[in-house]
C-alpha positions in Angstrom: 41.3 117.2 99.1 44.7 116.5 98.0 46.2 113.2 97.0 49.7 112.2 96.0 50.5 111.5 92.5 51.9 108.7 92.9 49.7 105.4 91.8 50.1 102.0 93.5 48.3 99.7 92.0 47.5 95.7 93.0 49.6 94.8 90.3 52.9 96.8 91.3 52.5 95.3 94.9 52.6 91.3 93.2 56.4 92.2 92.1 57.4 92.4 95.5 54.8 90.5 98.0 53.0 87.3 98.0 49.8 88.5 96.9 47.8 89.0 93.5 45.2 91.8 92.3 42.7 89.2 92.6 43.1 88.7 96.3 43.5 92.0 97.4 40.2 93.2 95.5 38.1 90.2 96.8 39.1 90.7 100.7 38.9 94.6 100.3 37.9 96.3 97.2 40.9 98.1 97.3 42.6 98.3 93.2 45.3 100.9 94.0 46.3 103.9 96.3 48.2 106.7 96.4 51.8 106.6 97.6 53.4 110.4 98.9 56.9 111.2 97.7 59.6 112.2 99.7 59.2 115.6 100.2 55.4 115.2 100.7 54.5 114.7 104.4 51.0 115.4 106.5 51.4 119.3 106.5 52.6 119.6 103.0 49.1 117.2 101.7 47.0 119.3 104.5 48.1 122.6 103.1 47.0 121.9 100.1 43.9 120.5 101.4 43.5 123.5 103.0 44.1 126.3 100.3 40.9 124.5 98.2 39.0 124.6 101.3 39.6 128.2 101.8 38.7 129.2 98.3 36.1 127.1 98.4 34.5 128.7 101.8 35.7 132.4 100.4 37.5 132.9 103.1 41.3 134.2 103.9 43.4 132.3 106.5 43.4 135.0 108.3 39.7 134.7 108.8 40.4 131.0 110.4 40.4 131.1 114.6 41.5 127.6 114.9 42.7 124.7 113.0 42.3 121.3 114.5 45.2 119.0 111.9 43.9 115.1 112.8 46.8 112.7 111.9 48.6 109.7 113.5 51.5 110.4 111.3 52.5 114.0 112.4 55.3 115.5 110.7 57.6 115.6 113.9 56.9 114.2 117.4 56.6 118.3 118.2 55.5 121.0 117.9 52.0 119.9 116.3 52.0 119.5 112.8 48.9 122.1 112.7 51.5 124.7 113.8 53.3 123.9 110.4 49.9 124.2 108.2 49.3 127.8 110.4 52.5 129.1 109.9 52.3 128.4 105.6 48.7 129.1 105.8 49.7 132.3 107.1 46.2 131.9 109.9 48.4 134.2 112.3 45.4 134.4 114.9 43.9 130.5 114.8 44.9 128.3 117.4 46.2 125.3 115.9 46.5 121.7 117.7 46.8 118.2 116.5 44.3 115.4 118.1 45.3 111.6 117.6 41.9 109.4 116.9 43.3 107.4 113.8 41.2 106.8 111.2 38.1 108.3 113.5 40.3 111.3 113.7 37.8 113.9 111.5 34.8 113.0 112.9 36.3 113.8 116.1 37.6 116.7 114.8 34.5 117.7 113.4 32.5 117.3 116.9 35.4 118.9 118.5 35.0 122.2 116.2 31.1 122.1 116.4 31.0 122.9 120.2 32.9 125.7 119.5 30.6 127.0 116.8 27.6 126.2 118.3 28.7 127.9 121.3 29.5 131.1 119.9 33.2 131.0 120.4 34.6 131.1 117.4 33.6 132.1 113.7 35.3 129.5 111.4 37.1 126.3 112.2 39.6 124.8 109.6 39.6 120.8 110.4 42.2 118.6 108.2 42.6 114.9 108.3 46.2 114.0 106.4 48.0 111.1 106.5 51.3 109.6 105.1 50.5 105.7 106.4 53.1 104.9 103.8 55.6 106.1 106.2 54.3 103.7 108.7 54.2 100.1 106.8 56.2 97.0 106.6 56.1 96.7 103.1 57.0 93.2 103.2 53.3 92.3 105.3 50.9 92.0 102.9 47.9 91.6 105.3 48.7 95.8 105.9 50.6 97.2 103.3 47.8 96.3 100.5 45.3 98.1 102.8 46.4 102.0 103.2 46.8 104.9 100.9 48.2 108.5 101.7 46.0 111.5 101.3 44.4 114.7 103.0 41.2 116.2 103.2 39.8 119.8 104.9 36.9 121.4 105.5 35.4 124.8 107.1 32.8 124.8 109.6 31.3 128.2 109.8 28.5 129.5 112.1 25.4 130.3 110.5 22.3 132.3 111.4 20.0 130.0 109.8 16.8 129.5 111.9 16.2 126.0 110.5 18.4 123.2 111.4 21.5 122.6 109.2 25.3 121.4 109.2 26.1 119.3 112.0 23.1 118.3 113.4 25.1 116.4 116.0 28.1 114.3 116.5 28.3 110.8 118.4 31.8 110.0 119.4 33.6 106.7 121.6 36.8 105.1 122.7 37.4 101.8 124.4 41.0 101.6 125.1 40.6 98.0 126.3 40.7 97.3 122.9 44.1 99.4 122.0 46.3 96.4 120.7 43.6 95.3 117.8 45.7 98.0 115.2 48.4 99.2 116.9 52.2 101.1 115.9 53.8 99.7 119.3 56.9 101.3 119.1 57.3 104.0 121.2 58.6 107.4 122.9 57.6 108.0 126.1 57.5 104.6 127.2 60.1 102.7 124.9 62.0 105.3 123.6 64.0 104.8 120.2 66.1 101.5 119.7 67.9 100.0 117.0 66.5 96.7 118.1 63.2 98.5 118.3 63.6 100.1 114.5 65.1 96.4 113.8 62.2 94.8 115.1 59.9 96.8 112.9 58.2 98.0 116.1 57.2 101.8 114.2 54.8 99.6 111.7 51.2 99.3 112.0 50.7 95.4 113.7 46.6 94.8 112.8 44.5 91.6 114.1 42.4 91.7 111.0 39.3 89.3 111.4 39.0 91.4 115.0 39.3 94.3 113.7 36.5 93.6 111.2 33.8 92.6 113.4 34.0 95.3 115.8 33.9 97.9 112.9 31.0 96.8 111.6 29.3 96.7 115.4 30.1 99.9 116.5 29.7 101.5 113.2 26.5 100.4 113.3 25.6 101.0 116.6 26.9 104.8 116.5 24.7 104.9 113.3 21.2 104.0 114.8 22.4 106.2 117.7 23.0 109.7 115.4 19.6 108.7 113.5 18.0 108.1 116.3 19.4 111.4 118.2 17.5 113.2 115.6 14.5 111.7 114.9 15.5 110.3 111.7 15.3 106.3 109.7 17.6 105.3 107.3 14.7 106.3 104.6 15.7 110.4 105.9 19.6 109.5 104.8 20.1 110.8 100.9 23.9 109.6 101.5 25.9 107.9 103.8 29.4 108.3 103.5 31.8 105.2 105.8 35.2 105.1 106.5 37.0 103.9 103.4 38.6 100.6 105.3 37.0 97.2 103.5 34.7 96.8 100.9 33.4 94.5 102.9 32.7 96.2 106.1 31.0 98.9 104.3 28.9 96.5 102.7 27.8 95.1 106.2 27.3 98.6 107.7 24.9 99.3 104.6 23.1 96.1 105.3 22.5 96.2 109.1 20.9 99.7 108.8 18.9 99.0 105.5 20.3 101.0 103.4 20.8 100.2 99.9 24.7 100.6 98.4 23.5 103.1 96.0 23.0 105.5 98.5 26.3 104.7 100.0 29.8 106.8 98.7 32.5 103.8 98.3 36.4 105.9 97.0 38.3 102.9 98.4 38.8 101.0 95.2 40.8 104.1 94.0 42.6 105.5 97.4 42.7 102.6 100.2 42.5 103.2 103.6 43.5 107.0 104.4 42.9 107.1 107.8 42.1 110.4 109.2 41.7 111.7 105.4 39.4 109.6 104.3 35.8 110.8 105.2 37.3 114.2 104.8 38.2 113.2 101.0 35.1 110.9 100.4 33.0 114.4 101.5 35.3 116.3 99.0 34.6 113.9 96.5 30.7 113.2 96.5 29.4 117.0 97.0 31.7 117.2 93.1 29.6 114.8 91.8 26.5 116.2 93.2 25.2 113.8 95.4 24.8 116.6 98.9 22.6 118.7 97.4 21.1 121.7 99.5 18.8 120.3 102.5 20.1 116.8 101.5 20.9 114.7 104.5 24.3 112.6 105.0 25.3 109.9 107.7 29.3 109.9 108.5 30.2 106.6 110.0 33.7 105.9 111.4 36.1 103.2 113.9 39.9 103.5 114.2 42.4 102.2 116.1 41.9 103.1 120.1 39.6 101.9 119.5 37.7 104.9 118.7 34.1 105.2 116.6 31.8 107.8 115.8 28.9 109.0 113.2 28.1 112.5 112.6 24.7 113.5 110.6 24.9 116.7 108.2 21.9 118.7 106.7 23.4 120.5 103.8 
């Protein structure tokens, strides 16, 4: 993973919104986040990302056949900003693409890159979730500024020859675009093009319908939960770890409850890093195999929704 240093903490926000620590931590958990600077954006962060997956994996990025970069805050309109992390990587024979799920983004990545494995196309798969949501908030809202972070995370799926099941077990993805205006950046290209009244109008910042958004997270969290346990013959006593979107303290505290599992076997990060979007499973992952908690044959529950909407749950045997 790779986060910005740059610390924003509950208390810097008070100096310049109409808010206080106390509130932000009882309505979300949240205590600070990371802020990029200006020369950091979602290829520089992914890069990084990247370079620790690599060593991790013991691979060269020339060993990477594609590289799947899941952001809503791309570097440019175009080309993708996964053409930027191949060209730096130096992955000369990956094919490299963005995809645009929000904060569902990696799981979707990840169930994206598993059909290639599993079907024998292609050896190793470099997935990234990066943003820079800082780039995207009206800093004067505090019902969304308070709420997001800037980070990136990456991981390597590799194919294995393992006759017992492991890795992705499987992956459980979903959209409903009838529901596209709950969390929504409505300024746009191809449809509005690029106003001053639009810029003006603050149209390029995130617009959320909180309370909405809240109960349908928990729901199809959930749901997509019982769904991937259920897919594989497993209870929530078979999970040694499930690891949520880092959104609300108190979604995640729902989720846990409506499929009976306690918080200690939960991974809560948001307190330190806020909502990352894309990068935050991908850093919450990073974050509890350090402190030990995926050990080998160990299983873990991913559980995601973004804005689309778009929800998934992915189950990993380590």
């Amino acid at each position: 993973m790779y986060l910005p240093e740059n610390i924003v903490t509950n208390r810097d926000l008070e100096k310049t919104l109409d808010t206080t620590d106390e509130w932000i931590r009882a309505r979300t958990g949240i205590a600070e986040r990371r802020i990029a600077r200006k020369d950091e954006s979602a290829s520089s962060m992914g890069i990084a990302a990247s370079h620790m997956a690599l060593q991790a994996a013991g691979l060269k990025a020339a060993d990477l056949d594609m590289i799947i970069v899941c952001t809503s805050t791309p570097d440019v309109i175009y080309p993708a900003t996964a053409c930027f992390v191949q060209k730096e990587l130096g992955a000369e024979k990956a094919a490299a693409y963005d995809i645009s799920a929000v904060c569902s983004g990696f799981v979707f990545g990840l169930s994206i890159a598993e059909q290639y494995i599993k079907s024998g196309r292609y050896e190793h798969i470099l997935i990234i979730g990066t943003e820079v949501n800082s780039r995207i908030m009206d800093w004067t809202d505090r019902t969304t500024c308070v709420l997001f972070g800037d980070g990136a995370g990456a991981a390597i799926l590799r194919r294995t020859e393992k006759t017992e099941p492991c890795g992705i077990l499987s992956s459980h993805i979903y959209s409903d675009g009838t529901q596209s205006d709950l969390l929504i950046v409505p300024g746009g290209i191809g449809k509005t093009s690029f106003t001053y009244e639009a810029i003006d109008n603050k149209m390029y910042c995130l617009k959320m319908s909180g309370q909405s958004t809240f109960k349908v997270a928990v729901k199809r969290m959930t749901e997509v939960s019982k769904e991937a346990l259920a897919h594989n013959g497993l209870t929530q006593s078979d999970i040694d770890l499930v690891v949520p979107h880092q959104a609300n303290q108190r979604i995640i505290e729902a989720v846990a409850e409506k499929l009976g599992v306690p918080m200690e076997q939960v991974f809560v990060n948001i307190h330190k890093y806020g909502n990352t979007g894309s990068a935050s499973i991908a850093i919450a992952i990073h974050e509890a195999r350090e402190e030990g908690r995926t050990p080998p044959g160990s299983v873990t529950l991913l559980t995601v929704m973004g804005a689309g909407l778009t929800w998934g749950s992915v189950v990993v045997k380590w």
